[in-house]
C-alpha positions in Angstrom: 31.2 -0.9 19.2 29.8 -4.6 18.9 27.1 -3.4 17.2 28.8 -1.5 14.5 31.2 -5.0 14.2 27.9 -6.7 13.8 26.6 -4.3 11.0 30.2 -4.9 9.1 29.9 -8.2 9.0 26.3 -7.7 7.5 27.9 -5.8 5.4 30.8 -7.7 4.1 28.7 -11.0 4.0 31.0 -13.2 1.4 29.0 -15.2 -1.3 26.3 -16.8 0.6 22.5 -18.3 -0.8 21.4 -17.5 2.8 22.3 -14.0 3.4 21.8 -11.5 6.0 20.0 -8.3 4.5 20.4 -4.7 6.2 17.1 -2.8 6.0 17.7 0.9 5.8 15.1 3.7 7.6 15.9 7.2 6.4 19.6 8.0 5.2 21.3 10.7 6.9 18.3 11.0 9.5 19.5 7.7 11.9 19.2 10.1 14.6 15.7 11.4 14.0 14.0 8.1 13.7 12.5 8.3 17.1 10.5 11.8 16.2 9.8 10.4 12.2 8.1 7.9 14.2 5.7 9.9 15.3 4.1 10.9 12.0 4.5 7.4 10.6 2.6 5.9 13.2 -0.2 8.3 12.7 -0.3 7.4 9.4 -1.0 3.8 9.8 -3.1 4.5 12.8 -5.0 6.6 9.9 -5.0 3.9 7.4 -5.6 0.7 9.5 -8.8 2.7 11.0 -10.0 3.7 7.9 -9.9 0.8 6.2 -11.1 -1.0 9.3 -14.5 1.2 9.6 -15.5 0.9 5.6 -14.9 -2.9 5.7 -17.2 -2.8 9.3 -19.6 -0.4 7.7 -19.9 -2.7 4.3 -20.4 -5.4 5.5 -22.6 -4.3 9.0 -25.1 -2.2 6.7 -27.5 -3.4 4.7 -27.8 -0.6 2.4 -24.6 -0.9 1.3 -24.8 -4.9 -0.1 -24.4 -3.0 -3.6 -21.8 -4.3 -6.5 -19.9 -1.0 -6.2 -19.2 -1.2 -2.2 -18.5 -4.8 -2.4 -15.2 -3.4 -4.6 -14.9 -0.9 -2.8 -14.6 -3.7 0.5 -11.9 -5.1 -1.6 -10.1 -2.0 -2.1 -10.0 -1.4 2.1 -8.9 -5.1 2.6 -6.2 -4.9 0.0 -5.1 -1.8 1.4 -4.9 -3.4 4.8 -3.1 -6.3 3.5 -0.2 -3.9 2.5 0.1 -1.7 5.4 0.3 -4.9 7.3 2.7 -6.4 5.4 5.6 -3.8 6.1 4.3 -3.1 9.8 6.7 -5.0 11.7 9.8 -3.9 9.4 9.6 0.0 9.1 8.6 0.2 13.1 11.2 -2.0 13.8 13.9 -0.1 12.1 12.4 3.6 13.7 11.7 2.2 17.7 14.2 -0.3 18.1 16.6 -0.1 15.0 16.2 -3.3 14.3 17.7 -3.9 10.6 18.9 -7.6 9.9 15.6 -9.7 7.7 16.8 -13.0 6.6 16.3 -13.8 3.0 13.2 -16.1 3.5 11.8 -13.2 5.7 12.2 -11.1 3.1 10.7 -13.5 0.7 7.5 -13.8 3.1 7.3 -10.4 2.8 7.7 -9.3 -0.6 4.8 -12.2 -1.1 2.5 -10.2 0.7 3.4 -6.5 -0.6 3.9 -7.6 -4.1 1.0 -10.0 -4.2 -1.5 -7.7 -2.5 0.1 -4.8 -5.1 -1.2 -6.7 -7.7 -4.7 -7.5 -6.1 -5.0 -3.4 -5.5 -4.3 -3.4 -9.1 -6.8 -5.8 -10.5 -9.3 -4.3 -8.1 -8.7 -0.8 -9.8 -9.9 -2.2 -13.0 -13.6 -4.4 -11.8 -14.4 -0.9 -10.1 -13.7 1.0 -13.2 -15.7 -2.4 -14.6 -18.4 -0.9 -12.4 -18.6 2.5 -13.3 -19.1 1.6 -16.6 -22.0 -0.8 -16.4 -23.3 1.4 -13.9 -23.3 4.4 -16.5 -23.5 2.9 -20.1 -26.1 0.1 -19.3 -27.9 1.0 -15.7 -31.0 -1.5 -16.5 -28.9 -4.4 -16.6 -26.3 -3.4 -13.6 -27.7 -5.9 -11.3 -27.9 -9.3 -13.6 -24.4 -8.5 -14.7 -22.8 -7.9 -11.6 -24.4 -10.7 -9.6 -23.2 -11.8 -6.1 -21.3 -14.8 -7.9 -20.1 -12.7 -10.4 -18.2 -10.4 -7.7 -16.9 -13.7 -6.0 -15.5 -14.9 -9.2 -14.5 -11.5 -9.9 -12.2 -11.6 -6.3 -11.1 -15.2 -6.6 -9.6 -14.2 -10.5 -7.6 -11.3 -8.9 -6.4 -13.5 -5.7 -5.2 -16.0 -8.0 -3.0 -14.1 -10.9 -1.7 -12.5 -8.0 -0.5 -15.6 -6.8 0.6 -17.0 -10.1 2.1 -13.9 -10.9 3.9 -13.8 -7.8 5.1 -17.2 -7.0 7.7 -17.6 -10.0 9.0 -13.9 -9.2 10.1 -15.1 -5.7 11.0 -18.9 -6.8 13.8 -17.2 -9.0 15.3 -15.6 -5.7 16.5 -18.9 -4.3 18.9 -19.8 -6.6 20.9 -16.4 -6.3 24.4 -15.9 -4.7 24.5 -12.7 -2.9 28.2 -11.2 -2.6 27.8 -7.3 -2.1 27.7 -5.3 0.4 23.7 -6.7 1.5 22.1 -3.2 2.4 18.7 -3.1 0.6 17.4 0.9 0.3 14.2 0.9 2.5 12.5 -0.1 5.0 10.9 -3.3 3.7 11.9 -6.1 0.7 11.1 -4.9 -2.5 11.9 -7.1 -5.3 13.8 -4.6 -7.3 15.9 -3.4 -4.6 16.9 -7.1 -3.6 18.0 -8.1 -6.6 20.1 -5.5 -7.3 22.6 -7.1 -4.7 22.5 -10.6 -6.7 26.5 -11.3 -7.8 24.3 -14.1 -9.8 23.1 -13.8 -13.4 19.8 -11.9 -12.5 18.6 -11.9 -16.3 15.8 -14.3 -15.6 14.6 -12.8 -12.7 14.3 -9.6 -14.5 12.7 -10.7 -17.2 10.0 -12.5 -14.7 9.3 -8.8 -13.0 9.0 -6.9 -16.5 6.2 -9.7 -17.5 4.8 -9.1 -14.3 4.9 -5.5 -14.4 3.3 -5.7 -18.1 0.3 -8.1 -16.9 -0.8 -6.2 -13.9 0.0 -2.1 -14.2 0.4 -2.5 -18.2 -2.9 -4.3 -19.1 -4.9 -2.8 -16.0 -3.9 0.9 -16.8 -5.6 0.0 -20.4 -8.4 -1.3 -19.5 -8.9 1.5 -16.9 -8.5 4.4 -19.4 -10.6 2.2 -22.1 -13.5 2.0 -19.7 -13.4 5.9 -19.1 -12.9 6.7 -22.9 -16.3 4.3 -23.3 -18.1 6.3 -20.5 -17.3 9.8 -21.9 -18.0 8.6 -25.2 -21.9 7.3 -23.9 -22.2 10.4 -21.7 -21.7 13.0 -24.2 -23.5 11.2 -26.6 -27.0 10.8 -24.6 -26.7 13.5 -21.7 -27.4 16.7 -21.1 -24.6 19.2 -19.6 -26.7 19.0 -15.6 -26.8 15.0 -16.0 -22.6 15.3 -17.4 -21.8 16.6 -13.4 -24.0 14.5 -11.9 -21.9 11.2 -13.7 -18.9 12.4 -13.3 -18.7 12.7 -9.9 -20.0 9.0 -8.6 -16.9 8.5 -10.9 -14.6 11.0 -9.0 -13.4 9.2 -5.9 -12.2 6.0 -8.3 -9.8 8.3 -10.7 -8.6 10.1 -7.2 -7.9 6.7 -6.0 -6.1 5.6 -9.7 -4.0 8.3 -9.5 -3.0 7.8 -5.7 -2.3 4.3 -6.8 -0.3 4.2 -9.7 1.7 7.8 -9.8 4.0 6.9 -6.4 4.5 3.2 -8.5 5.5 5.2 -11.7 7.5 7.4 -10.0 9.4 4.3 -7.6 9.7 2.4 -10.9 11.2 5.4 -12.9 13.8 6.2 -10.1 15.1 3.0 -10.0 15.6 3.0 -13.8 16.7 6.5 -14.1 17.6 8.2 -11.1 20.2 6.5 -9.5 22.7 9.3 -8.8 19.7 10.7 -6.7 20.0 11.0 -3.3 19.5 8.0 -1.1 16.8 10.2 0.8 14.8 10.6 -2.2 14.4 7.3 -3.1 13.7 6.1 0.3 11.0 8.9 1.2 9.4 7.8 -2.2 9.6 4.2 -1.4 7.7 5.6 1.8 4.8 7.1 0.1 4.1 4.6 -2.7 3.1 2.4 0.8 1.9 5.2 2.3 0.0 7.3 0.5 -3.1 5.1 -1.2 -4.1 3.1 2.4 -4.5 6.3 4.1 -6.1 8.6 1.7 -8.4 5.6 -0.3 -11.1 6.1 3.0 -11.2 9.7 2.9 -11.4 10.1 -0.4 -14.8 7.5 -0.7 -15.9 8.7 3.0 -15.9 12.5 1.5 -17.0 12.0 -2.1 -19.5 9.1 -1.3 -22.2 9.9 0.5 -23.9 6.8 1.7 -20.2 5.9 3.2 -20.1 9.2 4.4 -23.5 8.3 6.2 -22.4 5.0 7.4 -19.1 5.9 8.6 -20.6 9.0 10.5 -23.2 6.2 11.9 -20.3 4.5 13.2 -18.9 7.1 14.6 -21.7 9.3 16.0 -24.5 6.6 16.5 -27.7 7.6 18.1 
């Protein structure tokens, strides 16, 4: 009984600039959060090893100092970086159904998911970068993608992240929040929260529309102009046996695109057009835009890609 009295005054929170939020776990399936548990926790056990054993296996074996697994190194930490950052909340809510996040803990954590969302981004694009140096101009691979070129290459990503970020999250001080202060998921996501604003929220969604068009907008460009630039040079200079054999050490990096972006476009289009969907729907979605890339990125490269299939079995089955 306290605790529902507790949860209503959540709730009914009057206009405050240092509110209460209420993070939500699956609608309708309070109950069942102990069993969902159980398959959520396998899937970051999945992702957090994975990850873990390519960034061990990069940067332990020699063979794999390359341009394209230095990205790929990125990729894992990036992906770590997410799963991390949303952790503590979603297994909080599921084991101990712990709900209440404070507006400035909500604001830490939206700076790691939405800043490290926008590095997985930005790596998409150098490793499409990659593929088509590798493909369209193999002789000079190595002087273009030097050592200090990839550094500069992960320091230009860190930092629009950050810049990009920053105003986003400065905006959400300022805000009175009057409504009933139950956010949809399991974490802070930047749309969600400032839905429950009772302040004028035309600036701050503004801010997310130019960051939205900076990182997916220009990134998606880039990534499909870089694969219209390889067909084009394939076709043009290979024959049909070389056509399979290029394609496929480009495989694992559209698999890991479309992972990527699809669960974003699909969050993104339900919170624009499909609100009178069930609560459920949007929350298992939320779930698997996390989700889904961490934990299927390492299979895909330690399946398609055979020296990290090599390495990773090294790891795991050494002599």
């Amino acid at each position: 009984m306290l605790q529902n009295q507790d949860t209503m005054e959540i709730l009914s929170n009057s206009t405050s600039k240092f509110p209460t939020f209420l993070l939500t776990g699956i609608p309708g399936l309070e109950s069942s959060h102990p069993w969902i548990s159980i398959p959520v926790c396998c899937f970051y056990a999945i992702a957090l090893s994975g990850n873990s054993m390519i960034l061990f296996a990069i940067t332990t074996q020699q063979s794999l100092h390359e341009p394209m697994y230095y990205f790929l190194s990125m990729l894992s930490a990036t992906d770590l970086g997410l799963i991390i950052s949303t952790l503590s909340t979603t297994l909080g809510i599921l084991w101990f159904d712990a709900h209440e996040i404070s507006l400035y803990c909500c604001i830490v954590q939206m700076l790691f998911l939405h800043g490290f969302t926008f590095m997985e981004s930005g790596v998409l694009v150098t490793m499409a970068f990659d593929r088509y140096v590798a493909i369209c101009d193999p002789l000079r691979y190595t002087t273009i993608l030097t050592n200090s070129r990839i550094i500069q290459l992960g320091l230009l990503m860190t930092t629009r992240a950050i810049v990009l970020i920053l105003p986003l999250l400065l905006l959400l001080e300022p805000l009175c929040f009057c409504r009933m202060n139950a956010l949809s998921h399991s974490y802070c996501y930047h749309p969600d929260v400032i839905q429950l604003a009772c302040s004028d929220i035309q600036a701050n969604s503004i801010c997310g529309l130019i960051d939205l068009i900076l990182t997916t907008g220009i990134d998606t460009t880039w990534i499909v102009l870089s694969y219209i630039l390889i067909i084009h040079s394939v076709l043009r200079i290979a024959s049909p046996e070389e056509w399979h054999k290029v394609f496929s050490t480009c495989v694992s990096h559209v698999g890991t695109v479309a992972i990527f972006y699809l669960p974003m476009l699909g969050l993104s289009l339900a919170y624009r057009y499909g609100r009178s969907a069930p609560r459920v729907v949007r929350s298992v979605m939320a779930n698997v835009y996390l989700l889904l890339p961490p934990v299927l990125n390492p299979i895909i490269y330690s399946v398609k890609t055979r020296q990290i299939h090599k390495a990773v079995l090294s790891l795991l089955l050494p002599k």
